[in-house]
C-alpha positions as YAML, in Angstrom:
chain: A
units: angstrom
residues:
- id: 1
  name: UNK
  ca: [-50.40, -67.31, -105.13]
- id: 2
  name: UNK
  ca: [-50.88, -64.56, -102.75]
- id: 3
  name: UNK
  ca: [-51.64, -62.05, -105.31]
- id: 4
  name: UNK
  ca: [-54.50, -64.59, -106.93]
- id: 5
  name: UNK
  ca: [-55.69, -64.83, -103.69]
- id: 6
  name: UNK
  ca: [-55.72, -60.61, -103.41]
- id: 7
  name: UNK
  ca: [-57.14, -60.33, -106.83]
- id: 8
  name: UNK
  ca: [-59.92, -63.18, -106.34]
- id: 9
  name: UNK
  ca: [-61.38, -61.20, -102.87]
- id: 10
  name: UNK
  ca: [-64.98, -59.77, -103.49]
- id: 11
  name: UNK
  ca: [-64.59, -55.73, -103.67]
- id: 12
  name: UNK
  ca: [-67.03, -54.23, -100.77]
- id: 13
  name: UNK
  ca: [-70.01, -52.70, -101.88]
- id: 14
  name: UNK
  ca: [-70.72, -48.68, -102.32]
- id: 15
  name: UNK
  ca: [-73.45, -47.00, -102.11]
- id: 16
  name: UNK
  ca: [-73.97, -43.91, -103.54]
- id: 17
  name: UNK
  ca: [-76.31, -41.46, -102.21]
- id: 18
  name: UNK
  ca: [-79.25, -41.91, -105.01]
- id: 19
  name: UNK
  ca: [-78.88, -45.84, -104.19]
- id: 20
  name: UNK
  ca: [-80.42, -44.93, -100.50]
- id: 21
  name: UNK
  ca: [-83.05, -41.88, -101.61]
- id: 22
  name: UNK
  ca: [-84.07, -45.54, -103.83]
- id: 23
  name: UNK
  ca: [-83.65, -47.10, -101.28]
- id: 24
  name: UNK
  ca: [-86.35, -45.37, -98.71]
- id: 25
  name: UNK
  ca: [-89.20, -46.06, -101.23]
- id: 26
  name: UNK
  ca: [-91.85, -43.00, -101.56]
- id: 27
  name: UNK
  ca: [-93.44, -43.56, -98.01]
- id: 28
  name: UNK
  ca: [-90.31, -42.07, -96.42]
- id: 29
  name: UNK
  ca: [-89.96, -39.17, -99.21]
- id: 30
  name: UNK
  ca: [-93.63, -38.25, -98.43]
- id: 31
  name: UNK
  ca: [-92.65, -37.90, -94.30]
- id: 32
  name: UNK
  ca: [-89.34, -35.76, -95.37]
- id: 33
  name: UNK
  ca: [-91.70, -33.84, -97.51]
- id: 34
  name: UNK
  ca: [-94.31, -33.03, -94.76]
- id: 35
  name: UNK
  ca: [-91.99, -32.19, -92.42]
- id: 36
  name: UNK
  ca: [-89.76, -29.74, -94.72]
- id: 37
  name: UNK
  ca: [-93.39, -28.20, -95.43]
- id: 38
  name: UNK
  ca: [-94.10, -27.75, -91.56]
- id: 39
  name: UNK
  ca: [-90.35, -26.42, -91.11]
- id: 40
  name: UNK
  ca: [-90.65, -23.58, -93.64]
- id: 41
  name: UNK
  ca: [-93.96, -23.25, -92.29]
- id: 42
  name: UNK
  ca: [-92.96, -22.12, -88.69]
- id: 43
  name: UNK
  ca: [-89.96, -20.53, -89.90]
- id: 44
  name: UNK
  ca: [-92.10, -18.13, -92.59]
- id: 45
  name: UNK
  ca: [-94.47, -17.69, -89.70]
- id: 46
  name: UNK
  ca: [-92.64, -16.96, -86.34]
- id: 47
  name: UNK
  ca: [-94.38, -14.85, -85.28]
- id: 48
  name: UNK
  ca: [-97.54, -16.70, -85.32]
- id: 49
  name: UNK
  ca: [-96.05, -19.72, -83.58]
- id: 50
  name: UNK
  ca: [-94.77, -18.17, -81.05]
- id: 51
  name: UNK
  ca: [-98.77, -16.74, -80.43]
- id: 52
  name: UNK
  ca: [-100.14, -20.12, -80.51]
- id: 53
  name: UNK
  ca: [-97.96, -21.24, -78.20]
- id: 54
  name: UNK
  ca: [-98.31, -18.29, -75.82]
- id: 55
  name: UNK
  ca: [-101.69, -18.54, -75.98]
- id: 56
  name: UNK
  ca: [-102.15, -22.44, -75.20]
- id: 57
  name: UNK
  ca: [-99.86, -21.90, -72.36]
- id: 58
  name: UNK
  ca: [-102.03, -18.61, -70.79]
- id: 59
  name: UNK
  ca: [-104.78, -21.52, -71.61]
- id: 60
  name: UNK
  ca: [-103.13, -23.80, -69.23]
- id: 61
  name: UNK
  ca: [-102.58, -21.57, -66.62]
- id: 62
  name: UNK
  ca: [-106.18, -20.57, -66.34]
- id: 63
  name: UNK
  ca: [-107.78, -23.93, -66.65]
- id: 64
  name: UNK
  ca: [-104.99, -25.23, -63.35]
- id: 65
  name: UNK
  ca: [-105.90, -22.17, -61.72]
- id: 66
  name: UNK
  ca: [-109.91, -22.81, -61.92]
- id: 67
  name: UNK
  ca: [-109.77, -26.18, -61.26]
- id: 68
  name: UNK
  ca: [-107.34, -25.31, -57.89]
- id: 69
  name: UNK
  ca: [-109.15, -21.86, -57.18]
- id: 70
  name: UNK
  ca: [-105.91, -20.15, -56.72]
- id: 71
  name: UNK
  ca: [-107.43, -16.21, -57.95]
- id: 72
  name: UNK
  ca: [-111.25, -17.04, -57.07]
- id: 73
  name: UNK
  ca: [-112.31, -14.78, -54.17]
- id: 74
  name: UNK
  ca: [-114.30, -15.89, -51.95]
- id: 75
  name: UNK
  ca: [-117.43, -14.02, -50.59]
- id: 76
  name: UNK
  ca: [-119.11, -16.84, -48.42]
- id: 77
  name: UNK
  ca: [-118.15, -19.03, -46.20]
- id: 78
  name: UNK
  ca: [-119.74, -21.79, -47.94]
- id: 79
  name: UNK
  ca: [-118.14, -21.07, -51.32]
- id: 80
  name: UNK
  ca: [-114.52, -22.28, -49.56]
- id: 81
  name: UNK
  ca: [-113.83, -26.13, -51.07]
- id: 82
  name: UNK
  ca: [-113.77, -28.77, -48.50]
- id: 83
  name: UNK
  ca: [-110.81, -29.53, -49.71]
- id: 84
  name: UNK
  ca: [-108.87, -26.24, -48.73]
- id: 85
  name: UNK
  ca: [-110.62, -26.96, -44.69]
- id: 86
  name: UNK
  ca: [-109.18, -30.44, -44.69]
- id: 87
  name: UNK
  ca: [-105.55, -29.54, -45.97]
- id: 88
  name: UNK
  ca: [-105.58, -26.88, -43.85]
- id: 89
  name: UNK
  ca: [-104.85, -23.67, -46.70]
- id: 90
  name: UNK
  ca: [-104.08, -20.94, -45.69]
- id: 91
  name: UNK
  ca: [-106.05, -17.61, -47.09]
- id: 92
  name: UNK
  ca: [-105.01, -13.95, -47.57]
- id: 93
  name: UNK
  ca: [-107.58, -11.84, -46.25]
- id: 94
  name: UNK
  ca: [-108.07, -7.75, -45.18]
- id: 95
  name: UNK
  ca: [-109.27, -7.16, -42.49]
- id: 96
  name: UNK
  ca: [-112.84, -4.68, -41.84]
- id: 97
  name: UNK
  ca: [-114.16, -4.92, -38.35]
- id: 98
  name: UNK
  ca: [-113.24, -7.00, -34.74]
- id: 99
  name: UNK
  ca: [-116.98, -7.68, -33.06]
- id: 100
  name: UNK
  ca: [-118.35, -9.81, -30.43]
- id: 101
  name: UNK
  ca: [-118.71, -12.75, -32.56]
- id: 102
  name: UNK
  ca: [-115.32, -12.39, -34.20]
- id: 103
  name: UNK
  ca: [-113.16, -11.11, -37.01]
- id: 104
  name: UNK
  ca: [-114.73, -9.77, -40.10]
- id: 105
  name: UNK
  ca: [-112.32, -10.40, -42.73]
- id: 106
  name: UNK
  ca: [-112.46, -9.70, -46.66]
- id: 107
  name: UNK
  ca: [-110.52, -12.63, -48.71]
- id: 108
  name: UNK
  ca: [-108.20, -11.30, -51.07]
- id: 109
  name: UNK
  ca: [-107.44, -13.67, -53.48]
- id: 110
  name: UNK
  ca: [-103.46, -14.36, -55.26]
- id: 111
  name: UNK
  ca: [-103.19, -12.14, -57.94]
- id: 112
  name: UNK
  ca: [-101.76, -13.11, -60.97]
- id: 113
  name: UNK
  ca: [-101.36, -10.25, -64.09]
- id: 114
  name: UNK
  ca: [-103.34, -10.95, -67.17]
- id: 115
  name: UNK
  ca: [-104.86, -13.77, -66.25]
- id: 116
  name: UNK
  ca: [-106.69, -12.65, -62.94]
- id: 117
  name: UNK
  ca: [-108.93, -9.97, -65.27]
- id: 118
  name: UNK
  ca: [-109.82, -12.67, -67.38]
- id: 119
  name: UNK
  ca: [-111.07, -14.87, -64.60]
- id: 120
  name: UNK
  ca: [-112.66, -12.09, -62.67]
- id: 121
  name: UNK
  ca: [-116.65, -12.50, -63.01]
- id: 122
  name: UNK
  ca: [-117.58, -11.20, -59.63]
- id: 123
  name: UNK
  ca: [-117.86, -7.55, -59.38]
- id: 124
  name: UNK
  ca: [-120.29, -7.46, -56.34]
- id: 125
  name: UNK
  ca: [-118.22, -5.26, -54.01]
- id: 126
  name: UNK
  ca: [-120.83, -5.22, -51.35]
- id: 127
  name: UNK
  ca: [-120.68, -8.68, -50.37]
- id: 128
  name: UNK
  ca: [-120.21, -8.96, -46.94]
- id: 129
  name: UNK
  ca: [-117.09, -9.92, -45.22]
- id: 130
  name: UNK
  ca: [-116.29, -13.68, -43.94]
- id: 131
  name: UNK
  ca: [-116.78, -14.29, -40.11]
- id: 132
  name: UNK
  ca: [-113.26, -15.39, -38.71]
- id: 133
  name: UNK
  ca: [-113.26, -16.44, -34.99]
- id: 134
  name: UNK
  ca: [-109.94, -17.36, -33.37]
- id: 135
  name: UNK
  ca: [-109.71, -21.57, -33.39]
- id: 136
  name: UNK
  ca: [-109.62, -22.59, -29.60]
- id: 137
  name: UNK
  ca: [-109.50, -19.06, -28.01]
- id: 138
  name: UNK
  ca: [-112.51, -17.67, -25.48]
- id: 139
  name: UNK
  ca: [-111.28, -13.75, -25.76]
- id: 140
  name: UNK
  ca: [-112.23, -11.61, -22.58]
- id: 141
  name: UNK
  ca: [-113.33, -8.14, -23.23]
- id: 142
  name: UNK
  ca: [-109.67, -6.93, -22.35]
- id: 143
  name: UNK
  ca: [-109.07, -9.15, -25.25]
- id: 144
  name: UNK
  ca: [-111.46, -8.18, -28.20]
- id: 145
  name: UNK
  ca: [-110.03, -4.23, -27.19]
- id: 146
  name: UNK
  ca: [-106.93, -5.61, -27.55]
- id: 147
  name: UNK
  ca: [-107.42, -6.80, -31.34]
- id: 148
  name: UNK
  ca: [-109.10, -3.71, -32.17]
- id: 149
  name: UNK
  ca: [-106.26, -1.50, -31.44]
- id: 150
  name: UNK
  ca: [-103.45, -3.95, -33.28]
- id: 151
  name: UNK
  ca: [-105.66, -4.89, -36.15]
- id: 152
  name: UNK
  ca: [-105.88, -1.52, -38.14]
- id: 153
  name: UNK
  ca: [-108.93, -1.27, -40.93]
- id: 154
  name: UNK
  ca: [-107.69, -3.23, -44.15]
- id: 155
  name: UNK
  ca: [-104.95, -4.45, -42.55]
- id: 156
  name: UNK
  ca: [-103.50, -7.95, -44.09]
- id: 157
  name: UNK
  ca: [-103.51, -11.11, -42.18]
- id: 158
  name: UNK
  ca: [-103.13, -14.65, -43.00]
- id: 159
  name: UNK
  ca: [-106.30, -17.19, -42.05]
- id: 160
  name: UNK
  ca: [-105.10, -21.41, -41.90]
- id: 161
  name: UNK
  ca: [-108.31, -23.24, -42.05]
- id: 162
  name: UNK
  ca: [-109.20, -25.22, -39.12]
- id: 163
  name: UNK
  ca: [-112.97, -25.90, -39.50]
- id: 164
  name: UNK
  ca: [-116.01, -24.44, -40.59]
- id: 165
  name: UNK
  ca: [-119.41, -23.67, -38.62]
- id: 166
  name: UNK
  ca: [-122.20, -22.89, -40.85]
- id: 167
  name: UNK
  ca: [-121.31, -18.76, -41.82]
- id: 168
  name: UNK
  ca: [-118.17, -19.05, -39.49]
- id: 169
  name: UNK
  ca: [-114.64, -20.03, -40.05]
- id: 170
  name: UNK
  ca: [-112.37, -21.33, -37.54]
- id: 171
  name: UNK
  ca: [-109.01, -20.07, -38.52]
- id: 172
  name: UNK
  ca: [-105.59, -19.61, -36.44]
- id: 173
  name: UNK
  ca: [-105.03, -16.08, -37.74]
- id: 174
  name: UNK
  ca: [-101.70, -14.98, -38.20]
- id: 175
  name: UNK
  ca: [-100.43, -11.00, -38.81]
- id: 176
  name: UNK
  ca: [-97.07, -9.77, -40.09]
- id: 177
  name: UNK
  ca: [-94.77, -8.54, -37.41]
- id: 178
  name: UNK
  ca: [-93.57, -4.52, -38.39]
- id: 179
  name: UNK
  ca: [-90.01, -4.72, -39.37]
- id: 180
  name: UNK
  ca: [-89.34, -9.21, -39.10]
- id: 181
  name: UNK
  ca: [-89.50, -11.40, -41.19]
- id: 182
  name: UNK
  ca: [-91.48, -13.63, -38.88]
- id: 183
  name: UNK
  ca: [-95.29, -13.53, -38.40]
- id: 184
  name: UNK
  ca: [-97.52, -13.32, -35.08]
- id: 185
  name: UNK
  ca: [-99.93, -15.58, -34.32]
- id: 186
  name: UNK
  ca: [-102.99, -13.77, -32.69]
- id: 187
  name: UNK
  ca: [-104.38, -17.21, -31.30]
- id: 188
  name: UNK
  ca: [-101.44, -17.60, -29.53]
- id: 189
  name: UNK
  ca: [-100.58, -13.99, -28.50]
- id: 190
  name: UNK
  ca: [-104.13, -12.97, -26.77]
- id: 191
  name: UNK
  ca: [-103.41, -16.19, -24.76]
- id: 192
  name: UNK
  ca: [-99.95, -15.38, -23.84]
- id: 193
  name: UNK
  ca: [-101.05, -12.40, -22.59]
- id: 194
  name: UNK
  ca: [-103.77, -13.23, -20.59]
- id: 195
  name: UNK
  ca: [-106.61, -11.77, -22.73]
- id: 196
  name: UNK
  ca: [-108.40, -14.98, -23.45]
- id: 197
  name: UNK
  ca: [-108.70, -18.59, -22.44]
- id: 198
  name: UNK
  ca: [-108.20, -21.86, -24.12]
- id: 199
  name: UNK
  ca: [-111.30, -23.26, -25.57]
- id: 200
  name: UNK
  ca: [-112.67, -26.37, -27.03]
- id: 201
  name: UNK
  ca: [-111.53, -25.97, -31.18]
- id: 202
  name: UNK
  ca: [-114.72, -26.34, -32.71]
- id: 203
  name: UNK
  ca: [-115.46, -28.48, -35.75]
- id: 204
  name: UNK
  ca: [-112.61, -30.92, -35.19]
- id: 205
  name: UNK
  ca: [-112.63, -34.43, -33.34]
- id: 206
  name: UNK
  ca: [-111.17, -34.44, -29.87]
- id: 207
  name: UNK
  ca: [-109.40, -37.17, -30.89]
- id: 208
  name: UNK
  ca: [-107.92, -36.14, -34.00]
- id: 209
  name: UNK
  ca: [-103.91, -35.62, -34.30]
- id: 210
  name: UNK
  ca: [-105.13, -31.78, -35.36]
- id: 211
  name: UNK
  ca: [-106.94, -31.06, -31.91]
- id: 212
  name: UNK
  ca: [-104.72, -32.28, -29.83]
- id: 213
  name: UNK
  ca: [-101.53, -30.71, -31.77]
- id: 214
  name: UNK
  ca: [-103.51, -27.29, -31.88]
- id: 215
  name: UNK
  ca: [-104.36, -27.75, -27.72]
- id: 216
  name: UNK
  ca: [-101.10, -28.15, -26.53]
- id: 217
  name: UNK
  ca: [-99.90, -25.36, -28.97]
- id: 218
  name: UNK
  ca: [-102.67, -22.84, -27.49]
- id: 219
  name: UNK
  ca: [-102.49, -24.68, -23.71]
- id: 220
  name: UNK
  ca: [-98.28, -23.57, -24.10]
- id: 221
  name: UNK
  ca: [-99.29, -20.03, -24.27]
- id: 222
  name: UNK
  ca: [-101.59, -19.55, -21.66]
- id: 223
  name: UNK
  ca: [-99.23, -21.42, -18.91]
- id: 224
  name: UNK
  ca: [-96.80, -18.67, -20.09]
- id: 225
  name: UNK
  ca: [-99.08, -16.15, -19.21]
- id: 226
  name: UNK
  ca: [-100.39, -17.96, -15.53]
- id: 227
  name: UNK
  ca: [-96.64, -18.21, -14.49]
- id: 228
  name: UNK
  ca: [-95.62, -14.79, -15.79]
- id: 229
  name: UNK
  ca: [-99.78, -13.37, -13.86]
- id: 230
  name: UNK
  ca: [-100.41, -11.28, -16.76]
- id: 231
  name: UNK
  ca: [-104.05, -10.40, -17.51]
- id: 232
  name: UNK
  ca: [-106.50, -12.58, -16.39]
- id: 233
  name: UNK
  ca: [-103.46, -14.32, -14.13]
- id: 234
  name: UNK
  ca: [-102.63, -11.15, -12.63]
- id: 235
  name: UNK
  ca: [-102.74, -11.59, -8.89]
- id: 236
  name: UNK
  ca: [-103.28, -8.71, -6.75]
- id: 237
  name: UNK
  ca: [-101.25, -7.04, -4.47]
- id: 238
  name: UNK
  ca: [-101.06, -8.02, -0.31]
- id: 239
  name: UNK
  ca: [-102.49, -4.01, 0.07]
- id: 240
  name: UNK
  ca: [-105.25, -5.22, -2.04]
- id: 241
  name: UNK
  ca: [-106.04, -8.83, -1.18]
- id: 242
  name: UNK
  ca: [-106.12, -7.50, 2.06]
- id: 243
  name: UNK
  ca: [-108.73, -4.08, 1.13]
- id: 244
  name: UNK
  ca: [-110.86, -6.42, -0.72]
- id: 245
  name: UNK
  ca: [-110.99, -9.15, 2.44]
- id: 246
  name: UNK
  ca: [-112.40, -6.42, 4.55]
- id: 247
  name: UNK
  ca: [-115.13, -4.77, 2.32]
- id: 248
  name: UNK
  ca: [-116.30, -8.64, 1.62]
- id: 249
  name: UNK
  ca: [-116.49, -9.13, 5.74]
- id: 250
  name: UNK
  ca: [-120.24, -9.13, 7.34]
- id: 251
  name: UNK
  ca: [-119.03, -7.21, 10.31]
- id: 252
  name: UNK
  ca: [-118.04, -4.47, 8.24]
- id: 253
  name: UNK
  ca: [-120.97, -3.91, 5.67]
- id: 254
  name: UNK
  ca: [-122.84, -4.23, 8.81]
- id: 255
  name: UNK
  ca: [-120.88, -1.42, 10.45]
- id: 256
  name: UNK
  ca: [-120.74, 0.77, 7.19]
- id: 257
  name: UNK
  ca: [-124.63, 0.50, 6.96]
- id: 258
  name: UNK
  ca: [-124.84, 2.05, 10.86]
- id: 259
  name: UNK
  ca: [-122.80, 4.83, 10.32]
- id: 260
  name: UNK
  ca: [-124.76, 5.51, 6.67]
- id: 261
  name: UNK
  ca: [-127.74, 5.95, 8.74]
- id: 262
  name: UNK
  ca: [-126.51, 7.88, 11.59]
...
């Protein structure tokens, strides 16, 4: 009985491989036919491929970096995206001249092989520089001589957007310390040594987060420079408070003018 029962079991099924290729029906021999086409394809034409693919990448990288502005220089104040003043950016720039109004400051743009050529359509060398003046800072004379001595002709420095003032940028400019790895803030360091004075940051709300995180940043630097009486702190001598007392007295200019005529 138990070999009936062995013999009477249904024997599984087997497929042989033309059974399936039947099977798939022509759509999915016409799919395996494209793509064995596009296969030998790219593998008779490396080369080419890898081109195309080069190329739409360099393609990519140029449309990001229009639509961002990462290699555009800029040669106005006005050409600078709002954006970049509201985030803050901060721009690479040379420097050319330190005058009364401020810095004068050629942008130099991120630079970026092959593609920066490409993108490169102004060729007007003579543009003038961009007016930088030093965000919350009212620099003395002392001051402004100061700057002219550190900040050498084409010298590098780094300008974070604060605001911007029709042809004038309000920037806290920053300057690579010789030998460290750190960088020197010049908004800061005129103030700490008593070459300037803190001063209303123009262009942003007094009651902005910004203003009042810039302020106490700036307001820091000069109280290091009161309690340490360097520069405009300085307080003079008791020889001297005590010259200066007696040239200022009436009696004396009054005496000084008797003997002048006698």
């Amino acid at each position: 009985m138990r070999r009936e029962n062995v013999n009477n079991m249904p024997e599984p099924s087997r497929e042989t491989e033309t059974d399936r290729r039947q099977q798939r029906g022509p759509g999915n021999q016409s799919t395996h036919n494209v793509v064995s086409v596009v296969s030998q394809f790219a593998d008779d034409n490396l080369t080419l491929v890898r081109n195309i693919s080069t190329g739409l990448a360099i393609a990519g990288v140029i449309v990001i970096a229009r639509s961002i502005k990462l290699i555009t220089k800029f040669q106005a104040v006005h050409e600078i995206p709002a954006r970049f003043i509201e985030r803050n950016v901060s721009l690479r720039g040379k420097v050319h001249s330190i005058t009364e109004r401020g810095l004068e400051v050629e942008h130099v743009p991120i630079y970026v092989p092959v593609i920066s050529p490409l993108l490169s359509k102004q060729k007007d060398v003579s543009a003038p520089p961009l007016l930088v003046h030093l965000a919350g800072v009212e620099l003395t004379p002392e001051g402004r001589a100061w700057l002219q001595e550190n900040l050498a002709p084409a010298q590098i420095v780094w300008l974070k957007l604060i605001s911007r003032e029709d042809d004038r940028l309000n920037c806290l400019v920053s300057q690579s310390r010789q030998g460290s790895l750190w960088s020197c803030c010049l908004n800061e360091e005129v103030l700490r040594l008593g070459l300037a004075r803190t001063a209303p940051v123009d262009g942003v709300l007094p009651d902005s987060h910004l203003y009042w995180r810039l302020h106490k940043r700036l307001h820091r630097a000069e109280v290091k420079a009161e309690r340490k009486g360097r520069g405009l702190w300085k307080e003079d001598s008791l020889w001297e408070r005590a010259s200066k007392a007696v040239r200022d007295n009436a009696l004396f200019s009054l005496m000084r003018r008797i003997f002048k005529r006698t």
